[in-house]
C-alpha positions in Angstrom: 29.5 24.7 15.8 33.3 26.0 14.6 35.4 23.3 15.7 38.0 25.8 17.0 40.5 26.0 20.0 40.8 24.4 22.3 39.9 21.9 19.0 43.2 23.6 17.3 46.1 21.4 17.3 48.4 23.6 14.7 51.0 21.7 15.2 48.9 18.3 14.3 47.2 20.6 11.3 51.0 21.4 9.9 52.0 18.4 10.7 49.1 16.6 8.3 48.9 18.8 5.5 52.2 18.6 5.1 52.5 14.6 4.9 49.1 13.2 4.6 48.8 11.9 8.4 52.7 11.7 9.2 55.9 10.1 8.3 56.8 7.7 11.5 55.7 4.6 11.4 54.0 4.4 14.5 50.5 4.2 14.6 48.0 6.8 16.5 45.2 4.5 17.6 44.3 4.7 21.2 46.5 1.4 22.0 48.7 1.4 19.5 46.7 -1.3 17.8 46.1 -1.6 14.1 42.5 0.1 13.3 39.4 -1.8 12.3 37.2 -1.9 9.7 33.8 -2.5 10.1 31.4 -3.5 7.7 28.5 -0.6 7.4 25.2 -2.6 7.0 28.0 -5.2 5.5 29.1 -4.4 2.5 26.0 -2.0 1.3 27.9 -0.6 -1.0 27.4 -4.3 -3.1 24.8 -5.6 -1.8 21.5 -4.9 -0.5 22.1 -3.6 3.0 21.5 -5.2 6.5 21.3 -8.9 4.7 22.9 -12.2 5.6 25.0 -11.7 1.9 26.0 -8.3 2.3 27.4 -9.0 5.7 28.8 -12.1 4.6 30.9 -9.9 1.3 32.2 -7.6 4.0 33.7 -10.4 5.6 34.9 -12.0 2.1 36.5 -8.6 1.6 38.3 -8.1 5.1 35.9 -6.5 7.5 36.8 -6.7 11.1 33.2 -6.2 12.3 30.1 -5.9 10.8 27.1 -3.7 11.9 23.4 -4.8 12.4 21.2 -2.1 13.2 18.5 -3.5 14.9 15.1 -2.9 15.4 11.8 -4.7 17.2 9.4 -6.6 15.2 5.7 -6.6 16.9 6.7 -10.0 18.7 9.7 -8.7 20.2 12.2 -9.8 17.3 15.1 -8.1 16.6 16.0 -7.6 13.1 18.1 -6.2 11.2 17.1 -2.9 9.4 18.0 1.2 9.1 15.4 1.9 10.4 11.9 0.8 12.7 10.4 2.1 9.0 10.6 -0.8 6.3 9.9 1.3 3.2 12.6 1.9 1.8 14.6 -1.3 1.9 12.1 -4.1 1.5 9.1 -4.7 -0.9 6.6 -4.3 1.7 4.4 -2.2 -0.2 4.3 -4.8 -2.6 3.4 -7.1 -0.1 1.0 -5.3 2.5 -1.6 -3.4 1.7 -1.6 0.3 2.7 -3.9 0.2 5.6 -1.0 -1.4 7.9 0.9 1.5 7.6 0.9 4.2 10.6 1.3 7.6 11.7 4.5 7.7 14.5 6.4 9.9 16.0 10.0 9.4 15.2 12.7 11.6 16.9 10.4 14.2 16.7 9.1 13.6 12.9 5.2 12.5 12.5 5.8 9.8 10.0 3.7 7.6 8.0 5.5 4.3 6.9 5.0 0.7 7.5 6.6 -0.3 11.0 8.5 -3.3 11.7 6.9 -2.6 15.0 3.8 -3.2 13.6 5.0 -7.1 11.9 5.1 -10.0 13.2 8.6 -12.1 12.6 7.1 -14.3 10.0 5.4 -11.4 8.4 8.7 -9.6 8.1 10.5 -13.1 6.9 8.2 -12.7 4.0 9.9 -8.9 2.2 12.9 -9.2 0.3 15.4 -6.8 0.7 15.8 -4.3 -1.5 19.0 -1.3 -1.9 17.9 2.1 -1.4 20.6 4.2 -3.2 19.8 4.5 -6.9 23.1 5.0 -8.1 24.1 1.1 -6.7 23.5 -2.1 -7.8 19.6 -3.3 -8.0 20.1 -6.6 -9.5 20.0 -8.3 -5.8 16.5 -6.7 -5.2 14.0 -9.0 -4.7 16.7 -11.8 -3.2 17.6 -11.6 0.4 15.7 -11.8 3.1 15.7 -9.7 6.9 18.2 -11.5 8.9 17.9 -11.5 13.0 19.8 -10.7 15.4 20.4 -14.8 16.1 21.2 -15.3 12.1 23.9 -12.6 12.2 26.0 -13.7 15.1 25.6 -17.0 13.6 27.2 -15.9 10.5 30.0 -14.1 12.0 30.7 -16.7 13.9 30.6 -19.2 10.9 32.6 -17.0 8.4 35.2 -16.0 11.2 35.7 -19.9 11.6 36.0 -20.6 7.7 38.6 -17.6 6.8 40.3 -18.0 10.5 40.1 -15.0 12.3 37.7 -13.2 14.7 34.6 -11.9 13.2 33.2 -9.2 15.4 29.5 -7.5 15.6 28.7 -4.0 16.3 24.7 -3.7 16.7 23.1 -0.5 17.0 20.2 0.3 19.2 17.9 2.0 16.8 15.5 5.1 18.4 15.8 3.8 22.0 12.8 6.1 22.5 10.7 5.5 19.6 11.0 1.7 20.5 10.0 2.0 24.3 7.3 4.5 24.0 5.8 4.4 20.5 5.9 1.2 19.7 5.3 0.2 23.5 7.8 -2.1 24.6 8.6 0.1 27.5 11.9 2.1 29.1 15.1 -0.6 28.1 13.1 -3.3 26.8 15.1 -3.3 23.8 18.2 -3.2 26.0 17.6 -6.1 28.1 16.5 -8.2 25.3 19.8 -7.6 23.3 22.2 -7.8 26.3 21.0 -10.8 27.2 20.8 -12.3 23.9 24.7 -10.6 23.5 25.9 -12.8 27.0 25.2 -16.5 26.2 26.8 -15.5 22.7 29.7 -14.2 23.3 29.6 -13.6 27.5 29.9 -10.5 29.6 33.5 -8.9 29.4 35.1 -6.0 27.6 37.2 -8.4 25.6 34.5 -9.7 23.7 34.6 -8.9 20.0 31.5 -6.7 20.4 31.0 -3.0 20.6 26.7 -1.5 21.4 26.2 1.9 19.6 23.9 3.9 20.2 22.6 7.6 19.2 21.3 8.2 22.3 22.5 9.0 26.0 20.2 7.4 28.5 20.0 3.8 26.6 24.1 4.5 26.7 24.2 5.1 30.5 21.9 2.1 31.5 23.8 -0.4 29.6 27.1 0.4 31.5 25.3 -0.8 34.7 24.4 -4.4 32.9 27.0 -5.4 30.8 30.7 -5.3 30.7 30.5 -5.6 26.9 31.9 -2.1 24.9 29.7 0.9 24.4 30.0 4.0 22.0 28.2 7.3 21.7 27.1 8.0 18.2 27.6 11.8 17.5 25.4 13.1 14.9 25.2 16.3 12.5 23.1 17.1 9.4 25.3 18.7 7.1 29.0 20.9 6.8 29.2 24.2 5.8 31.7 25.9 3.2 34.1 27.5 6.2 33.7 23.5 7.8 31.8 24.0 10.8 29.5 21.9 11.3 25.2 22.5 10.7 22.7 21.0 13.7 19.0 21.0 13.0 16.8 18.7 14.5 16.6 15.8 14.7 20.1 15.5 14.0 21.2 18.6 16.5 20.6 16.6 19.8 20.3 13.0 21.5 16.6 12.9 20.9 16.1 11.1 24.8 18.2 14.8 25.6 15.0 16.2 23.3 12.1 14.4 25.7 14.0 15.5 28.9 14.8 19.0 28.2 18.6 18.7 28.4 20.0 21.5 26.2 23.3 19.9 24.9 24.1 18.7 21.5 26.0 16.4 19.5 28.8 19.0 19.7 28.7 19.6 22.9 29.6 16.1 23.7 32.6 16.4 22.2 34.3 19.3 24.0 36.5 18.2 27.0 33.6 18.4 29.2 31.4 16.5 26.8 34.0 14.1 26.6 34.8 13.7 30.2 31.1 13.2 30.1 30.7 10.3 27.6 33.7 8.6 29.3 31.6 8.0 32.2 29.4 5.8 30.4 31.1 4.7 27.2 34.0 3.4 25.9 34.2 5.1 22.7 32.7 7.8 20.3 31.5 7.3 16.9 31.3 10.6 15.3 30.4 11.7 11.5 33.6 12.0 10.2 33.7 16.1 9.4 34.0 16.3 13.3 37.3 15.2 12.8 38.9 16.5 10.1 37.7 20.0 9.1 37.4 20.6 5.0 36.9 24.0 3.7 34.4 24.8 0.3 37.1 27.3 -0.9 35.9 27.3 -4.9 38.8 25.6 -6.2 38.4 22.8 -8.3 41.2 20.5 -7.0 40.5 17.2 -8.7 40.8 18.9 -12.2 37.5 17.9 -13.5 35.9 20.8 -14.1 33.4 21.3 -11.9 33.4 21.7 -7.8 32.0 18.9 -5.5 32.9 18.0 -2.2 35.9 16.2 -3.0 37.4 19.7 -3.8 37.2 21.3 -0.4 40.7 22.0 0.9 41.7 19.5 3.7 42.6 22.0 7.2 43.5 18.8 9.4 42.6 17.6 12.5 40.2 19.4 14.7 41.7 17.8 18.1 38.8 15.4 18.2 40.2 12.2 18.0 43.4 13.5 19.8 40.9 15.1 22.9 39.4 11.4 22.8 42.1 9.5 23.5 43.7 11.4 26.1 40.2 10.3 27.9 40.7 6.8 26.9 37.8 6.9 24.4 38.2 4.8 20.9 37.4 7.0 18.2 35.1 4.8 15.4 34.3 7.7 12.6 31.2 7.1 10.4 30.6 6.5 7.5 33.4 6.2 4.3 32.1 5.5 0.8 33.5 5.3 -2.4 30.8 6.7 -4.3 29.6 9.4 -2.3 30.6 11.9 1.0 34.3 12.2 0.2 35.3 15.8 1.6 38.2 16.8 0.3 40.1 13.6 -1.1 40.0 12.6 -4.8 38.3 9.2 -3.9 37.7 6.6 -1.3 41.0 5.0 -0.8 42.7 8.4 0.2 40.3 9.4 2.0 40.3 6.8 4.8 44.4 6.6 4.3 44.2 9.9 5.7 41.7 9.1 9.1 43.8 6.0 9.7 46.9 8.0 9.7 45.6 10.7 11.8 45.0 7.5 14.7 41.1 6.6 14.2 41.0 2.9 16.1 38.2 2.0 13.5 35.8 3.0 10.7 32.6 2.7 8.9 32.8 2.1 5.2 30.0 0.9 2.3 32.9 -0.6 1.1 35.2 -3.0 3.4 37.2 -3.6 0.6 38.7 -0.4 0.0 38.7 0.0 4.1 40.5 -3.5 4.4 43.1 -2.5 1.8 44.1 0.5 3.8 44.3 -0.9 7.0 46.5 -3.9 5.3 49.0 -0.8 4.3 49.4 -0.2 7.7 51.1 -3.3 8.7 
């Protein structure tokens, strides 16, 4: 998709370029508030991700919220993991033989893997976490164990009462689909389990420091009928190309419960104005991969002086209306995800990166790296 008009605010694109997000003091949020930072998997950048400790760093470091994605162990479970497969960020293969893994059908994908799906709890107690990105720490392999659902709002509400302020959680419904049909629990099992769980915690109104995210549409859109708690549509994309539009191939091209009932939208579509007008139906804010915001051109020029051209080089065109079309709907705009080490399109590192998103009136962001997220936000104030 070219993010064009009616996406093209020139005046906002001048206006950016020209000052890195504006001169005024005021900020551009939806309310006026400052922005949050949320923790992505905690601090994953550090620490193993989706453990008690990396969640409790991103707190340490400033995070606002921190985000559980959550899947279903074979006893109903929720835990906290990327996703239902448990390859790639435990030691389960170490653990379990081979013949427990399985053949599913994720978003589309056959894939062989060992399910989470297919533990039991106390199996699952027994991995150790592990981090998945090569080029980050591994000495904390080996140590940490998968936290529930239970453990983490128990540690954010813990930590928020040691350092003295509010410690929110942002869970993630993790393939809606794949849970109620693959793995069998059936149509918003997963749903009911975790609002329910979500309402003696922290009750059912909109003011609760909660937000449910989810990829897909239909999970979205029953939720609004139980719970007053805050929901946001996860807009997805596979990859940018050099002129900054925007590459959908499955299964990152649509909401894959859109996929199983033949609805022909995608991602992109939901955020035109009538896409938009459509998620405010249901939701209360978007969470969209961040080049839907802020369109960055692959021009050749090697703008960070380093010889060579990356994706911190592309040249920064502004704000594609996005976050601006949001909030005249009344939509919070949560961008995904900001990392110091890798993703930065068109900023020379981390730290200017998200001073530019918070400038151009995000109400929030994902970041590996709360740190560097709660350091921006603190300039803000």
């Amino acid at each position: 998709m070219r993010l064009t008009a009616p996406f093209s605010l020139l005046l906002m694109t001048a206006v950016l370029q020209a000052c890195g997000g504006g001169d005024d003091e005021a900020l551009r949020t939806l309310g006026g508030e400052t922005p949050i930072v949320i923790g992505h998997r905690g601090a994953s950048g550090e620490r193993p991700e989706h453990t008690l400790e990396s969640y409790r760093l991103a707190i340490e470091q400033g995070a606002d919220f921190i985000e559980p994605d959550l899947v279903l162990t074979s006893d109903g479970a929720m835990v906290a993991r990327h996703e239902p497969m448990l390859d790639s960020t435990t030691d389960v293969a170490s653990k379990f033989p081979a013949s427990r893994m399985r053949t599913k059908n994720v978003d589309g994908v056959p894939t062989t893997a060992y399910f989470a799906s297919d533990f039991t709890l106390a199996e699952i107690k027994t991995l150790r976490a592990v981090q998945p990105r090569a080029s980050r720490p591994q000495g904390f392999n080996g140590l940490y164990t998968v936290p529930t659902i239970e453990e983490i709002i128990t540690l954010a509400k813990t930590e928020g009462a040691r350092v003295g302020r509010t410690i929110g959680i942002y869970p993630e419904i993790k393939h809606s689909t794949f849970h109620a049909v693959e793995a069998g629990f059936g149509a918003n099992a997963f749903e009911d389990k975790l609002v329910t769980l979500l309402h003696l915690a922290y009750g059912n109104t909109a003011s609760a420091p909660v937000y449910i995210q989810s990829f897909e549409v239909a999970n979205l859109q029953y939720l609004n009928g139980q719970t007053s708690l805050r929901l946001v549509q996860l807009i997805d994309a596979d990859d940018v190309r050099d002129d900054g539009s925007l590459s959908l191939v499955a299964p990152y091209r649509q909401p894959y419960d859109f996929v199983v009932r033949g609805d022909a939208r995608t991602f992109a579509d939901l955020l035109t104005p009538t896409g938009l007008d459509f998620v405010k139906t249901y939701a209360d804010g978007i969470g969209p991969w961040k080049p839907y915001l802020v369109r960055t051109v692959n021009d050749g020029v090697d703008r960070t002086g380093d010889g060579m051209v990356d994706v911190r080089d592309r040249r920064v065109e502004g704000s594609t209306g996005v976050v601006e079309a949001a909030h005249a709907r009344g939509l919070r705009v949560h961008p995904y995800t900001f990392r110091d080490d890798a993703g930065i399109y068109g900023f020379k590192d981390g730290r200017a990166e998200i001073d530019y998103f918070f400038k151009l009136g995000v109400d929030g962001l994902f970041t590996d790296f709360p740190a560097t997220g709660a350091a921006a936000r603190n300039a803000l104030r």
